[in-house]
N, C-alpha and C positions, 0 to 999 in steps of 0.2 A: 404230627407236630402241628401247633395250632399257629397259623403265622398272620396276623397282622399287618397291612402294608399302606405308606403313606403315598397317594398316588396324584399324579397330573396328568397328561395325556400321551403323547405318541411313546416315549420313551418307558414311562408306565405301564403300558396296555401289553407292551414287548415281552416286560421281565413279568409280568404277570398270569401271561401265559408260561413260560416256564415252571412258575412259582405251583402253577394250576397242573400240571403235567406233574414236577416230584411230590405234591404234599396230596395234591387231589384235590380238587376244589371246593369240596366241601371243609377242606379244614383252613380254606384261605378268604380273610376278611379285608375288603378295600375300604379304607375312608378316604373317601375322593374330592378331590379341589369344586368346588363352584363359585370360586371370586372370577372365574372366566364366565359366568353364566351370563347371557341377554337376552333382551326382545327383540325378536324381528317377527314385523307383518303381526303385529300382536300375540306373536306366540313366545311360552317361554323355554329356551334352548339353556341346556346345558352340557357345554360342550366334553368338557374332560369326564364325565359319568358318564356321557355316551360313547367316548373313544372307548372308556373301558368295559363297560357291557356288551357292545358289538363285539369287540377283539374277547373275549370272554364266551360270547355265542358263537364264536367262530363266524361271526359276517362282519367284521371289518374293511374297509378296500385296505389294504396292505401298502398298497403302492403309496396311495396320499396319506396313508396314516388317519384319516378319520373320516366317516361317513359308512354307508354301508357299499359295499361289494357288488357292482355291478348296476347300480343307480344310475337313474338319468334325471335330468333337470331340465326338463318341457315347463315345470310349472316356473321354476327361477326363468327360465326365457321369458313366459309370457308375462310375467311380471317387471320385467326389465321396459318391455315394449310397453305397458300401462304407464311408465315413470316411477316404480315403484325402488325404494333401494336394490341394491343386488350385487353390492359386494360381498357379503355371507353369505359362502354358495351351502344353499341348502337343496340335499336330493330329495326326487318324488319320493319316494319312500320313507324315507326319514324322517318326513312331512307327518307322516303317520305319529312318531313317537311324542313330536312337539304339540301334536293337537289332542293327544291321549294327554299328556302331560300340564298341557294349558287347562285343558277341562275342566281336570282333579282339582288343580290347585285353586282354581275357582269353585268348587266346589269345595271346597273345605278343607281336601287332604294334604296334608304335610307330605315335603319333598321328599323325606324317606322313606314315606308308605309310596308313595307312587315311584320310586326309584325301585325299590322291590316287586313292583307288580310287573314293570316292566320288563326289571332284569328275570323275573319267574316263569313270565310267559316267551322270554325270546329263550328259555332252558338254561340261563346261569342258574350253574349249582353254588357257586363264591357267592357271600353276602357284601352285598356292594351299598356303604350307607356314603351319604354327603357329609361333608364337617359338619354343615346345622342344618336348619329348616327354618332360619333366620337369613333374611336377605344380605349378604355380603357381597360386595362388588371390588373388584382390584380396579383403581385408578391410577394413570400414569402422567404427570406434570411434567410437560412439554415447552418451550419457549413457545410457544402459538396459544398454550394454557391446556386445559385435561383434557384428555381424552382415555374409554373406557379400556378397559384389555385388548379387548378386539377389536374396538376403532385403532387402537397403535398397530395390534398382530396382523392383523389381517387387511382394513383398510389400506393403512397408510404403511404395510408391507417391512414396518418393526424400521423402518427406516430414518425415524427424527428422534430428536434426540432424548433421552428420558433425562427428567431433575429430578424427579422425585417420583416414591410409588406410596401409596394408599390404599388402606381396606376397610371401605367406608359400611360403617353397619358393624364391624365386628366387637369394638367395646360391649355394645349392648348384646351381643350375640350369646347363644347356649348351644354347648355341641348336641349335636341331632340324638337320640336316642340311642343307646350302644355304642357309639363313640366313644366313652369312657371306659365302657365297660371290655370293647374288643381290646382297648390297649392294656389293661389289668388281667385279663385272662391272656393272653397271647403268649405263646413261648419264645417266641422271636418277634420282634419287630423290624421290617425292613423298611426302608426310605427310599423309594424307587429314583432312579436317572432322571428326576425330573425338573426343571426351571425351580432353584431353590428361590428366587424372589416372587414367582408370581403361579406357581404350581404349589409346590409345598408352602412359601408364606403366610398363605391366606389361611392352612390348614391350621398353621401352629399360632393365626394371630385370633384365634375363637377361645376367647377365655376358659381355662382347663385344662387345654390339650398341651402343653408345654408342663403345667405339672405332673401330668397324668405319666407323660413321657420322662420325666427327671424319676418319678418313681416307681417306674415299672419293675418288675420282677425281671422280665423279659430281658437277652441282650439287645440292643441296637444296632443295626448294621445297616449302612447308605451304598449306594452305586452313585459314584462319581459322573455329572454329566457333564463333564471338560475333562475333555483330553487335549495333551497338549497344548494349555494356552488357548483352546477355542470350544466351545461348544457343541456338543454332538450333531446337534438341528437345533434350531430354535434362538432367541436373541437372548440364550441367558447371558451369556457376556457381560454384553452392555446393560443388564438389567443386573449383574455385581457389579458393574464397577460405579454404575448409576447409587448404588447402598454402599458403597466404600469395602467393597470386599476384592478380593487379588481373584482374577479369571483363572483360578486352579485350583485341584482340590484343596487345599489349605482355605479357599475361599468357604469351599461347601463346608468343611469342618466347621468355617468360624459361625456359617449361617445355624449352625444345628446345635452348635454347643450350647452347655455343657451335658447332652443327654445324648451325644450320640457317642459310642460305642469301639465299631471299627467301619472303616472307609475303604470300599473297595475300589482301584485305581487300576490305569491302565500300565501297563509296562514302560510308556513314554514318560512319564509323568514319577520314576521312584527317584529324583530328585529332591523331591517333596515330605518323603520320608523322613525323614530328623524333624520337620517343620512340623509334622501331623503327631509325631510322638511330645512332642514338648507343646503339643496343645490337648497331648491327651488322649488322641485317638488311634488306635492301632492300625495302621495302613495293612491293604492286603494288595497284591500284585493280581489282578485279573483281566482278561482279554472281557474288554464292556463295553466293547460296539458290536450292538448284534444284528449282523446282517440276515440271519433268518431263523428260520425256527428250530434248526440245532443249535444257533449260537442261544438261542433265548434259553433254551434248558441245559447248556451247558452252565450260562453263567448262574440261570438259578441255583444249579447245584452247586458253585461255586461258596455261592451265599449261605446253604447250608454247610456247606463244606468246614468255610470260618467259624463256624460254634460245633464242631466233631459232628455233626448230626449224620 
């Protein structure tokens, strides 16, 4: 089965390895968020394409959910002691990917050629492309005024308040190469556990991918990242109720409608049920907090489960 998956980061990388484990990774393709991408120190980082290429090559650190597996950050020290930023902790190693990747793209290369060379040489078999290779950035309007993804996530620790969110660059935006085309061949399309405003947003607000999605051949199926009322990790929360959406799955349905499909939920959460049928989406009842690596391939098969596969 040829599956297609819309990804963000920590939540993503989870159910992606499962997904990589039943179909095989060669028949699973990521198009992955970069309205979280920035600069630091002049390089360019893009954080959810590397959550999921690492966790994909099996070198994720597990425990923080992103970066690689046993890293150290001597050079973030010595760069703290010069006065240099250093609240984006970037590890030594790491270091490595940002400055192969800076290179390129000054160099000429589009972000899904060097996204693929990366993901080729760290042994992903999964075809991992970006939404574009057009600059998009998620902005968050704060009473203080913007600030970028990761000055809100990460700086200022998802702690003030959001009024508004923005994906500045995407009007003018073209989905990256096979973008299109992975969601028209796909047998399945899944919508990974991830931040539907600022994970998935960015993916479905690049001109194309929202129709390509209403007329896919393929079903649709999401993993729900609220359970009960709160969020798995992460501020999506406050980043629905920031878009006027209700902090439960009913929220996710409304962010995805009218192309998604069925909605996988937790057991806490089948209160929800009548709400999600009369918006159209077929709820399924699944255990979708995955503490480790048999929950991840439990629930992927869960996901194939939903369409008989």
């Amino acid at each position: 089965m040829k599956v297609t998956a819309l990804a963000g980061g920590t939540g993503a990388a989870k159910l992606l390895r499962g997904l990589a484990a039943c179909v095989g990774p060669r028949n699973l393709t990521v198009i992955g968020n970069t309205g979280d991408d920035l600069e630091i120190w002049g390089l360019h980082v893009s954080p959810d394409i590397d959550s999921v290429t690492y966790a994909l090559a099996g070198r994720l650190d597990v425990e923080r959910g992103w970066g690689l597996a046993g890293d150290t950050f001597r050079c973030l020290e010595a760069m703290a002691q010069l006065g240099a930023d250093s609240w984006f902790n970037l590890g030594d190693r790491d270091l490595a990917t940002h400055i192969l990747r800076t290179q390129a793209l000054r160099d000429g290369a589009a972000l899904s050629t060097v996204t693929a060379h990366i993901a080729r040489d760290l042994g992903v078999q999964a075809l991992i492309l970006p939404m574009s290779d057009d600059s998009i950035r998620t902005w968050l309007r704060t009473p203080e005024g913007w600030l970028t993804f990761q000055e809100y996530f990460v700086r200022e620790k998802a702690l003030v308040e959001v009024l508004e969110v923005a994906y500045r660059g995407a009007e003018g935006a073209r989905p990256a190469p096979g973008v299109l085309e992975a969601i028209a061949a796909a047998e399945l399309i899944v919508v990974c556990p991830s931040n539907p405003v600022t994970s998935v947003g960015p993916v479905l607000a690049v001109p194309g991918v929202v129709h390509a999605l209403a007329g896919a051949r393929a079903p649709v199926v999401g993993v729900s990242p609220i359970v009960a009322g709160a969020a798995v990790s992460g501020p999506a929360g406050d980043l629905m109720r920031a878009r006027g959406l209700p902090v439960s799955p009913v929220g996710v349905a409304l962010a995805y409608a009218p192309w998604l499909g069925v909605l996988l939920i937790d057991p806490r959460d089948q209160a929800c049920v009548p709400a999600l049928l009369a918006h159209g989406v077929s709820p399924a009842v699944a255990d979708i907090v995955m503490t480790d690596r048999e929950r991840e391939v439990a629930l992927a098969r869960r996901v194939l489960e939903t369409l008989g596969a």
